[in-house]
ROMIBA-78862 format. One record per residue: residue number from 1; x, y, z of N, C-alpha, C in turn. Coordinates in steps of 0.1 Angstrom, whole numbers. Atoms other than C-alpha are relative to their C-alpha. Layout:
<sites>
  seq   n.xx   n.yy   n.zz  ca.xx  ca.yy  ca.zz   c.xx   c.yy   c.zz
  NUM      X      Y      Z      X      Y      Z      X      Y      Z
...
</sites>
This chain:
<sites>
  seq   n.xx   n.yy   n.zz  ca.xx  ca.yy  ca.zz   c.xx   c.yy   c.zz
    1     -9     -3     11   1279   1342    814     -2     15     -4
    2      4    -13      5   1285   1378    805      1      1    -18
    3      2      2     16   1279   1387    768      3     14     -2
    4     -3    -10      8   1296   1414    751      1      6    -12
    5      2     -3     13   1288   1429    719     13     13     -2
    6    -11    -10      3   1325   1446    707      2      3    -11
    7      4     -8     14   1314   1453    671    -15     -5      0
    8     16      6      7   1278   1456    660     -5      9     -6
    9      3    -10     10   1272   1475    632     -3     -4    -11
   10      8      3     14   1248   1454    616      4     -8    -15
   11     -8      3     14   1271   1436    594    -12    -16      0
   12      9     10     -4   1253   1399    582     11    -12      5
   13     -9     13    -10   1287   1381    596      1      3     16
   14     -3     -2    -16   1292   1371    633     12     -9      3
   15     -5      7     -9   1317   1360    654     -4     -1     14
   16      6      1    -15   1307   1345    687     13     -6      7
   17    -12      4     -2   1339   1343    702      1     -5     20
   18     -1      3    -13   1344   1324    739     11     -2      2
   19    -15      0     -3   1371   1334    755      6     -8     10
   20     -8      9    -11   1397   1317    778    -12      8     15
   21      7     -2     -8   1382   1312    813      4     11     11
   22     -6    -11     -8   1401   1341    833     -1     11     -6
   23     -3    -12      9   1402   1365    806    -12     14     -5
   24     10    -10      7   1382   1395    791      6      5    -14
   25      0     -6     12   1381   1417    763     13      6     -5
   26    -15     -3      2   1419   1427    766      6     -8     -8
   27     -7     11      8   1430   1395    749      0      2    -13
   28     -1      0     16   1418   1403    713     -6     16     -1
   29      4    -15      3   1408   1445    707     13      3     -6
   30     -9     -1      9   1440   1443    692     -2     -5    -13
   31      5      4     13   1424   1425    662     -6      5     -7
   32      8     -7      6   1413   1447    635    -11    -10      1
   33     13      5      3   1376   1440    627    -10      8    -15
   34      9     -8      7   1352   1453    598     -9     -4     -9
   35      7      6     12   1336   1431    579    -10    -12     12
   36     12      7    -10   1316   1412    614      1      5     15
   37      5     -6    -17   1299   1421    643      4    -13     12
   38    -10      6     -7   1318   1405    672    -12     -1     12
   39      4      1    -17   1302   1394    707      8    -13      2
   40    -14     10     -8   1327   1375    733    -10     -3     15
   41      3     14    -10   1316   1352    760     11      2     11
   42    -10      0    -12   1334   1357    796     -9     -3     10
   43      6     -1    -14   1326   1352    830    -12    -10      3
   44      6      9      5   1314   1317    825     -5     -5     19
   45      6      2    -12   1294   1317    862    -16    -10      0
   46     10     11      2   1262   1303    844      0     -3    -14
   47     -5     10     11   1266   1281    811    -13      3    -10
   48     15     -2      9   1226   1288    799      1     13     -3
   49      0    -15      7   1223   1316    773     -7      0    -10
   50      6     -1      7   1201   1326    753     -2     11    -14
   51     -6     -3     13   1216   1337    715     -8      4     -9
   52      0      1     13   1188   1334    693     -3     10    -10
   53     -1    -13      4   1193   1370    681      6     -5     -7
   54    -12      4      4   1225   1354    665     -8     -5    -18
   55      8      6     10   1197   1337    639     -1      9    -10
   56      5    -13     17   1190   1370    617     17      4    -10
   57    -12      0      9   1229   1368    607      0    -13     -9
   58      0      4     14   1237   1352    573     11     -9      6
   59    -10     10     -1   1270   1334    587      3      7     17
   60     -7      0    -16   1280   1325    624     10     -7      0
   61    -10     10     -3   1312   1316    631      0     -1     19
   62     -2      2    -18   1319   1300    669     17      1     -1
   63    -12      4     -5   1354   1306    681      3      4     14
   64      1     -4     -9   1364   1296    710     15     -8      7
   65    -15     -1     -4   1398   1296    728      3     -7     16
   66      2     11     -8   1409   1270    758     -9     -4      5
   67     21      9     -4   1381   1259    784     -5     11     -3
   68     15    -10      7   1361   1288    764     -6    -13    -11
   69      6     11      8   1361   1255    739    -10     -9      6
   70     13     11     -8   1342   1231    765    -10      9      3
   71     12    -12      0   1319   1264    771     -8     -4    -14
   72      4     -2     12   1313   1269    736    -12    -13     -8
   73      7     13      1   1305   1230    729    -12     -4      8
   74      8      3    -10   1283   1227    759    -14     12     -7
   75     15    -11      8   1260   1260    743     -1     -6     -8
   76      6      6     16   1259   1243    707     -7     -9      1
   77      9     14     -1   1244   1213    718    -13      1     11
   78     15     -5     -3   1217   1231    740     -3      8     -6
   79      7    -12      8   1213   1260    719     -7     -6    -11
   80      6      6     10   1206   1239    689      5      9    -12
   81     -3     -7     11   1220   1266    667     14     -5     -6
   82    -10      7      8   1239   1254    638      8     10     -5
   83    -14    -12      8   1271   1279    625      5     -6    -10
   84     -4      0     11   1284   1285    597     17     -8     -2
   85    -14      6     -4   1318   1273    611      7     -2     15
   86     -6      3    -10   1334   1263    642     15      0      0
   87    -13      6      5   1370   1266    650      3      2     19
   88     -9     -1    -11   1388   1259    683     14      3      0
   89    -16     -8     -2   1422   1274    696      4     -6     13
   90     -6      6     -9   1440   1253    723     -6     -3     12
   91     13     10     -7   1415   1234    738     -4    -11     -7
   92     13     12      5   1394   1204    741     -8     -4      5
   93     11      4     -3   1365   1189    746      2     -9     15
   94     -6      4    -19   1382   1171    780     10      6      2
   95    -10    -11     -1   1399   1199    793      5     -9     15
   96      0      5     -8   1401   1178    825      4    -16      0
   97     -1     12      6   1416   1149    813     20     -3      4
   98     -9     -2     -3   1452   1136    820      9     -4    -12
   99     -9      5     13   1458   1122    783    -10     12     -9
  100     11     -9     10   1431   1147    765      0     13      6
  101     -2    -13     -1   1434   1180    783     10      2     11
  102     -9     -2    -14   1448   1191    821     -2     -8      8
  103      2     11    -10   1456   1166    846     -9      6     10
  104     10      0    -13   1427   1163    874      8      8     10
  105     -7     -5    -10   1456   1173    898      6     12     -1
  106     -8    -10      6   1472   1198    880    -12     15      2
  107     11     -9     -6   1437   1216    878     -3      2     11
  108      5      1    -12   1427   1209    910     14     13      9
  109    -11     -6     -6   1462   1224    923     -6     16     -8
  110      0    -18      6   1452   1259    904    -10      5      6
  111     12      2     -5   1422   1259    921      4      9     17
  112      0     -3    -15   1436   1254    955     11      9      2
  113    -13    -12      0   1464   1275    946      1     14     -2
  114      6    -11      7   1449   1307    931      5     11      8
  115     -2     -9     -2   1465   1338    944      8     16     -9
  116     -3    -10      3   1482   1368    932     10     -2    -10
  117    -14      7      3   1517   1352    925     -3    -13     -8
  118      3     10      9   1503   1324    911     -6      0    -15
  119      3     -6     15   1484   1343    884     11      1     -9
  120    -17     -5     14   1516   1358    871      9    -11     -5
  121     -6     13      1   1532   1325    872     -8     -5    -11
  122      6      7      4   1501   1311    854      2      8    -15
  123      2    -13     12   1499   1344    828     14     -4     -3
  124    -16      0      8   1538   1343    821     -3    -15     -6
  125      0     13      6   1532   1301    811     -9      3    -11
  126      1     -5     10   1507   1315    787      4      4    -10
  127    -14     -9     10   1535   1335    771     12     -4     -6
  128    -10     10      0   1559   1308    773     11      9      7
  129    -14     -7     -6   1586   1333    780     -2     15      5
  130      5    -13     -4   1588   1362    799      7     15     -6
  131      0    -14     10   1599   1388    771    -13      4     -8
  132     16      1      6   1565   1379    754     -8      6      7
  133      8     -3     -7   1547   1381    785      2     18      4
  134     -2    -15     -5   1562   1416    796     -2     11    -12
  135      4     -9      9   1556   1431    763    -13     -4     -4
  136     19      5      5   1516   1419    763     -6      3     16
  137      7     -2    -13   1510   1432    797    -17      8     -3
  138     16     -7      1   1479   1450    782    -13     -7    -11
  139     10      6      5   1465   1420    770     -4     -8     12
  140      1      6    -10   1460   1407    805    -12     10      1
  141     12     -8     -2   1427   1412    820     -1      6     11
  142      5     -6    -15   1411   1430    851    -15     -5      3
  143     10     11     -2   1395   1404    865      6     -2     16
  144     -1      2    -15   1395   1396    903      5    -17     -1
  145      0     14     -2   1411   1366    919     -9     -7      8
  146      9     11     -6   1386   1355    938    -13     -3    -12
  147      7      6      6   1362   1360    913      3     -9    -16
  148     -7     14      7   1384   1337    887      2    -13      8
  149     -5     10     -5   1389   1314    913    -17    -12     -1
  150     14      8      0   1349   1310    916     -7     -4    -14
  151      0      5     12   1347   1304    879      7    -11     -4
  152     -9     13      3   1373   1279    876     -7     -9      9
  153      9     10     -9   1353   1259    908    -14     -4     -8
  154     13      4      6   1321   1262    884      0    -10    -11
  155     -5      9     15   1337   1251    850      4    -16      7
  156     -2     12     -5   1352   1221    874    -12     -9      2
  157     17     13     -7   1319   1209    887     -9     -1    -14
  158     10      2     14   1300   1214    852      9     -9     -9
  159     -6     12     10   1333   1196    832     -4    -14      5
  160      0     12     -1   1329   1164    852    -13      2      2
  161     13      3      3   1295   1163    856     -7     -4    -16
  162      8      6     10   1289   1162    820     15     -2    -11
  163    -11      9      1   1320   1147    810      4     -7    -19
  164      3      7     11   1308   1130    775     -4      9    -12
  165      8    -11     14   1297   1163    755      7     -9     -9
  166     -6      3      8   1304   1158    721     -8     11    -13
  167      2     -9     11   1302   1179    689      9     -2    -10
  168     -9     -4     16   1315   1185    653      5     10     -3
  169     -8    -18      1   1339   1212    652      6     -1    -16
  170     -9     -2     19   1360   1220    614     11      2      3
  171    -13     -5     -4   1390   1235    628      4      2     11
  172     -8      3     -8   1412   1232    650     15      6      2
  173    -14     -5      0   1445   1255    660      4     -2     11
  174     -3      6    -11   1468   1238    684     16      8     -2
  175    -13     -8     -2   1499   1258    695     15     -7      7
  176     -9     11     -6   1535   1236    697      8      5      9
  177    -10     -9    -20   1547   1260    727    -14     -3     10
  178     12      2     -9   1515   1254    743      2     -5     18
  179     -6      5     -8   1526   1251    779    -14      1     10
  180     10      1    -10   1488   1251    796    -11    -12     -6
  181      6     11      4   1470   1225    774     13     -4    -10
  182     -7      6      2   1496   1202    769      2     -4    -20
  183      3      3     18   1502   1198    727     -4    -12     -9
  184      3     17      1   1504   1162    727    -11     -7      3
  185     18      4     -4   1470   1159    741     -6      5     -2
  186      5     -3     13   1455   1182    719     -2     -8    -13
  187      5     11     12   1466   1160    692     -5     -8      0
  188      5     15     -5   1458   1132    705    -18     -3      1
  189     15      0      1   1421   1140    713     -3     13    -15
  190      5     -7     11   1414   1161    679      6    -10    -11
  191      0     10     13   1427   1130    653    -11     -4     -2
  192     11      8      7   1403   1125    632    -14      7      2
  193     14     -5     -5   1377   1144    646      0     16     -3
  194      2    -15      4   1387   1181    630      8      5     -9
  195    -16     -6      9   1411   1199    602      7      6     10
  196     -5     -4     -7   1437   1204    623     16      9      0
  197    -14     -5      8   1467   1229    621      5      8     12
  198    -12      0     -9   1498   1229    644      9     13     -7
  199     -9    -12      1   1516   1266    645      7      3     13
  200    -10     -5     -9   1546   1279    665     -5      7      9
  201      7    -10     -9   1524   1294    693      4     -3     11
  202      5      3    -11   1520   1295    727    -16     -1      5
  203     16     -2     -2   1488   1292    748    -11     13     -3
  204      2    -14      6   1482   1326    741      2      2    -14
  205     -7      6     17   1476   1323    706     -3     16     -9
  206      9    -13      7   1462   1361    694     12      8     -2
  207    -14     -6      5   1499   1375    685      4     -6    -12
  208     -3      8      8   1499   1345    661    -13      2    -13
  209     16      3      5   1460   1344    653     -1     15      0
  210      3    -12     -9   1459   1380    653     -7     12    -14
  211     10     -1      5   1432   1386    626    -10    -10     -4
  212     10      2      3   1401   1377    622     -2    -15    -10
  213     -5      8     23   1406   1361    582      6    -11      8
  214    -11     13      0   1434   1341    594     -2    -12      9
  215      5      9    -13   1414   1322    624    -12     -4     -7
  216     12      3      5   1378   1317    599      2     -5     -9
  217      1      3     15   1390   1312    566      3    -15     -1
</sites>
C-alpha cells in the first residue's frame, strides 16, 4: 500500500483518506485543505500497514471511497485504531457481491478485460456522461494498466478470502448516478447499519464532495 502524506503541517486533525482502487492523488488536490493534515492510501498491492503515527492526532477521520472502502475496513479491524469518525463514499463492505456490491462476473470481466480502451470506457462510466468526463481529464490518474490490472487481481483474492469483514462506519454517501457500484445495492447493504445520504452524483463523487467540511461534518 503506498502512503502519501498531501498536507502535513502538524495540524491535530487527520484525514486518512483510501482512495478508489485505480486512482491516485489526481482525484482530490482539487479540494482545498487547511485545517488537517491529509495522507491517502493507493496502490493497494499489500493490505498490512502500519499507521500508529496517526495516534498523536486529537481527531482521525477515515474516508474512504469505492473498494478503497473494503481496504479501509480491512485496516480498522487489524489496526485496532479507533477514529474519530468514519465515512464511506460509494462502496461497500461486499464490493464483490451481486445484490451488495459488483456482480462476481462483472468484476471478473474487468479483470480479464483490462486494456487501454477499456479504461476509458470504465473512467467515462465514472463520470456518467462524457461532457463530465472530458472536462475532468485531470482528475484521472497516471497509473499503468498492468499495474491496475495486478491490484484489482489482489483486492479479488483478498475480497473473497475474507469475505465476512465487518465494522461500524457513521456515514455513508451513496451517489444516485452511480453507474459502477450499483445504487440499489448500496442501499440495500448500508440499511440500518450507517447515517446514510443519497446525492445526485456519479461514482466519481469529488465534484459533488468537493470539500473536506462537507464529506466529515
Amino acid at each position: 500500500m503506498r502512503v502519501s502524506f498531501l498536507n502535513k503541517k502538524h495540524n491535530k486533525k487527520i484525514i486518512v483518506f483510501f482512495n478508489g482502487w485505480g486512482m491516485d492523488y489526481r482525484a482530490i488536490t482539487h479540494i482545498p485543505n487547511s485545517d488537517f493534515d491529509i495522507v491517502m492510501l493507493n496502490e493497494f498491492f499489500d493490505l498490512h500497514l502500519d499507521l500508529s503515527q496517526l495516534l498523536k492526532y486529537d481527531e482521525i477521520y477515515v474516508v474512504a471511497w469505492s473498494l478503497g472502502v473494503w481496504v479501509a475496513n480491512f485496516w480498522l479491524i487489524e489496526s485496532g485504531i479507533k477514529p474519530t469518525k468514519t465515512i464511506a463514499i460509494n462502496g461497500t463492505l461486499k464490493p464483490i457481491d451481486a445484490s451488495f456490491g459488483i456482480a462476481p462476473e462483472a468484476f471478473q470481466g474487468t479483470i480479464d478485460n483490462w486494456n487501454e480502451s477499456n479504461r476509458m470506457k470504465f473512467q467515462l462510466r465514472m463520470f456518467k456522461d462524457r461532457k463530465l468526463f472530458s472536462s475532468n481529464l485531470n482528475k484521472l490518474p497516471i497509473r499503468s494498466i498492468n499495474e491496475q490490472k495486478q491490484v484489482l487481481e489482489i483486492l479479488q483474492s483478498k475480497i473473497i478470502e475474507n469475505n465476512v469483514l465487518d465494522y461500524s462506519w457513521d456515514k455513508v454517501f451513496i451517489g444516485s448516478d452511480d453507474l459502477i457500484f450499483l445504487t440499489e445495492n448500496q442501499i440495500i447493504f448500508w440499511n440500518n447499519k450507517a447515517s446514510v445520504i443519497k446525492l445526485p452524483m456519479p461514482h466519481f463523487p469529488f465534484l459533488t464532495l468537493n470539500t473536506w467540511e462537507k464529506i466529515i461534518e
